[in-house]
C-alpha positions as CSV (number, residue, x, y, z in Angstrom):
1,X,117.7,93.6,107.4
2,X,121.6,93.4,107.9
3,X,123.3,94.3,110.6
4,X,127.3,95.0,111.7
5,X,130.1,97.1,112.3
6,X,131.6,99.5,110.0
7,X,135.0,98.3,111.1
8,X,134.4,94.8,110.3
9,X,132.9,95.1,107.2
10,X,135.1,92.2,106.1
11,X,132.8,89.9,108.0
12,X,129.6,90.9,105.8
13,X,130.9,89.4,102.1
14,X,127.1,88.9,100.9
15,X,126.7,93.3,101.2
16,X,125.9,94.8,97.7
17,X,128.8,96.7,96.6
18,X,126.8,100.1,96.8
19,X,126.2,99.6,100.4
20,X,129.6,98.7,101.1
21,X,131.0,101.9,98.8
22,X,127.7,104.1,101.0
23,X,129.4,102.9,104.4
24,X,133.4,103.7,103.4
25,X,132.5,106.8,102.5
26,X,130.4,107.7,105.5
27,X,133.3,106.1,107.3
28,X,135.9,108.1,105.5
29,X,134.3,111.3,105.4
30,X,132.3,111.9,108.1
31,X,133.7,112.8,111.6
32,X,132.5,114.4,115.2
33,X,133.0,117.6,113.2
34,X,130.6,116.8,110.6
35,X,128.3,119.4,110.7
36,X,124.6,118.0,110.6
37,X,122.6,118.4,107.4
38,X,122.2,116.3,104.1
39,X,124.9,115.7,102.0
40,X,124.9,114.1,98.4
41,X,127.4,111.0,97.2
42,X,125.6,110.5,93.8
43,X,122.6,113.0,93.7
44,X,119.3,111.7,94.8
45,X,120.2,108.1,94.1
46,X,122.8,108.1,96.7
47,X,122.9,110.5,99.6
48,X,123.0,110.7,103.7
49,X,121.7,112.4,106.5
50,X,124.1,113.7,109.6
51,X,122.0,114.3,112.8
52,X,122.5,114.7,116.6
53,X,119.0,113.6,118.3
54,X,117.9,112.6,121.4
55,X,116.3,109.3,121.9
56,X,112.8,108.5,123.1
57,X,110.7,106.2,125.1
58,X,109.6,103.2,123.0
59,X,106.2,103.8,123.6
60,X,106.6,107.8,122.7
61,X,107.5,106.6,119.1
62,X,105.4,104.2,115.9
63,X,107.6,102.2,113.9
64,X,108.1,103.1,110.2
65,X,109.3,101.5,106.5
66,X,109.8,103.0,103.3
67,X,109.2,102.1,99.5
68,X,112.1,103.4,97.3
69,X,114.6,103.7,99.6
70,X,117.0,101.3,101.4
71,X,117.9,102.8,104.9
72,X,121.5,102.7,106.0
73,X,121.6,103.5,109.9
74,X,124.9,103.7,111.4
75,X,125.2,105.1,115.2
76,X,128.7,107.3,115.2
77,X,128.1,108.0,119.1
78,X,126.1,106.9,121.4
79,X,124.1,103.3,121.7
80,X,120.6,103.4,120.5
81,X,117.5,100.6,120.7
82,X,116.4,99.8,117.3
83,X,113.3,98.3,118.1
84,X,112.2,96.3,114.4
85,X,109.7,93.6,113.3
86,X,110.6,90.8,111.1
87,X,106.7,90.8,109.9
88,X,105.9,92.9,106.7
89,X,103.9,96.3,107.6
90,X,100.5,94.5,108.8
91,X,99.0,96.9,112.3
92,X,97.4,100.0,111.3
93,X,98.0,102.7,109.2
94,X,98.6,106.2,111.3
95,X,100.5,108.2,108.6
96,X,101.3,107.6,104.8
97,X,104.0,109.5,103.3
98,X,105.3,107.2,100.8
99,X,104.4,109.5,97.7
100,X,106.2,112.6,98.8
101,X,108.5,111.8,101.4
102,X,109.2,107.6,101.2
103,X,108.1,107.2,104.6
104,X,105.2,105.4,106.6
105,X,104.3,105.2,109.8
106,X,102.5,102.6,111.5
107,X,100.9,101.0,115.2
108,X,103.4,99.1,116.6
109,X,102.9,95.7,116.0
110,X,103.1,92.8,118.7
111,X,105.8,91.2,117.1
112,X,108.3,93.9,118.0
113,X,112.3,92.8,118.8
114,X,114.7,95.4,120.2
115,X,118.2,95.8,119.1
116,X,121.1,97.7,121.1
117,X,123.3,99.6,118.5
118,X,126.7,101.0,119.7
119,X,129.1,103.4,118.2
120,X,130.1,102.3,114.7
121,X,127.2,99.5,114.3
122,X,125.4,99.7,111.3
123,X,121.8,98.6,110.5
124,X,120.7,97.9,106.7
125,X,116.6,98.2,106.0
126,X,115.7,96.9,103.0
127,X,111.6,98.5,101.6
128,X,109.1,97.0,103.7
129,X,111.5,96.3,106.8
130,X,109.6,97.9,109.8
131,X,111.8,99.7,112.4
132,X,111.3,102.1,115.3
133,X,114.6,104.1,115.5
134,X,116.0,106.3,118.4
135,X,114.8,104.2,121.1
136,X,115.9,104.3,124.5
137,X,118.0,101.9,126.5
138,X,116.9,101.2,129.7
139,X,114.1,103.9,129.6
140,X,117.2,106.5,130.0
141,X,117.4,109.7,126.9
142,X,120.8,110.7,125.5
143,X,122.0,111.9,122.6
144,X,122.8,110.0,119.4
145,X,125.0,110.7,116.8
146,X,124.4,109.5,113.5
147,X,123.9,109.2,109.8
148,X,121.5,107.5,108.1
149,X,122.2,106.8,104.3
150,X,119.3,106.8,101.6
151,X,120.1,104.3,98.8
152,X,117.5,104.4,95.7
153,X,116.5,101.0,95.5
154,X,116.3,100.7,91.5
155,X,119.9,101.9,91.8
156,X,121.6,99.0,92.9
C-alpha cells in the first residue's frame, strides 16, 4: 500500500513509473465534468473508473483484494474512510470473483485500520492488499467523487 497526494507526487520518488504516468493522466484529464463511466489509457492493461457514490456504514460493507490488478484510488471530492488491513486475506471467504471479475470479498478481519482520504489523496493497493472502500466518516453518508485506476500487474 502507498498512500499521498496527487499534487505532491514529488514526495513519493520510490512510485513505479506507470503509476506515476496512471495518476498524471487522471490528474490531467479528468475534471468535475468528467462524466462517470470507464475509460481506457492503454486498453485493458491500463484503464480507470469515474464514479459518484455515496458512502456507507463500516459495518454495511466487507473488505475486498484483487489478483491481477493493482488498485489506484484517488478521492477528486469528498473525504472518504478507507478502512484496510495490513494482514494478507486470512477471515472468511463470502464471495470469490477473482476468475471473472478480479475481485474478492471477505469477513472483515479484526485487524482492521481506518484511513481518512480527502480531495486529491491517492491510495495505491498492490494484489493481496485488503481494503474496505467508501466508508463513512463519523457514521455521516455523502457523496464521493472519484476514480479508481486498474493497472495489470504483469504490466509494469
Amino acid at each position: 500500500m502507498i498512500i499521498g497526494n496527487i499534487n505532491y507526487l514529488d514526495l513519493v520518488p520510490y512510485l513505479p513509473a506507470k503509476i506515476k504516468q496512471s495518476i498524471e493522466y487522471v490528474k490531467n484529464n479528468v475534471n468535475d465534468n468528467t462524466p462517470v463511466g470507464r475509460y481506457e489509457i492503454d486498453g485493458n492493461k491500463i484503464f480507470f473508473m469515474v464514479s459518484d457514490s455515496t458512502s456507507r456504514h463500516i459495518h454495511e460493507a466487507n473488505p475486498e483484494y484483487h489478483n491481477k490488478y493493482i488498485d489506484v484510488q484517488i478521492i477528486l471530492a469528498g473525504e472518504e474512510g478507507m478502512a484496510i488491513s495490513t494482514l494478507p486475506p486470512h477471515t472468511k471467504m463470502l464471495d470469490d470473483k477473482l476468475a471473472d471479475n478480479d475481485i474478492a470479498f471477505i469477513e472483515t478481519p479484526s485487524e482492521e485500520t481506518m484511513f481518512v482520504l480527502h480531495a486529491n489523496d491517492f491510495i495505491v493497493f498492490l494484489p493481496h492488499e485488503v481494503h474496505k472502500p467508501l466508508c463513512a466518516i463519523g457514521n455521516k453518508i455523502t457523496t464521493i467523487r472519484k476514480v479508481v485506476i486498474k493497472i495489470a500487474l504483469d504490466y509494469l
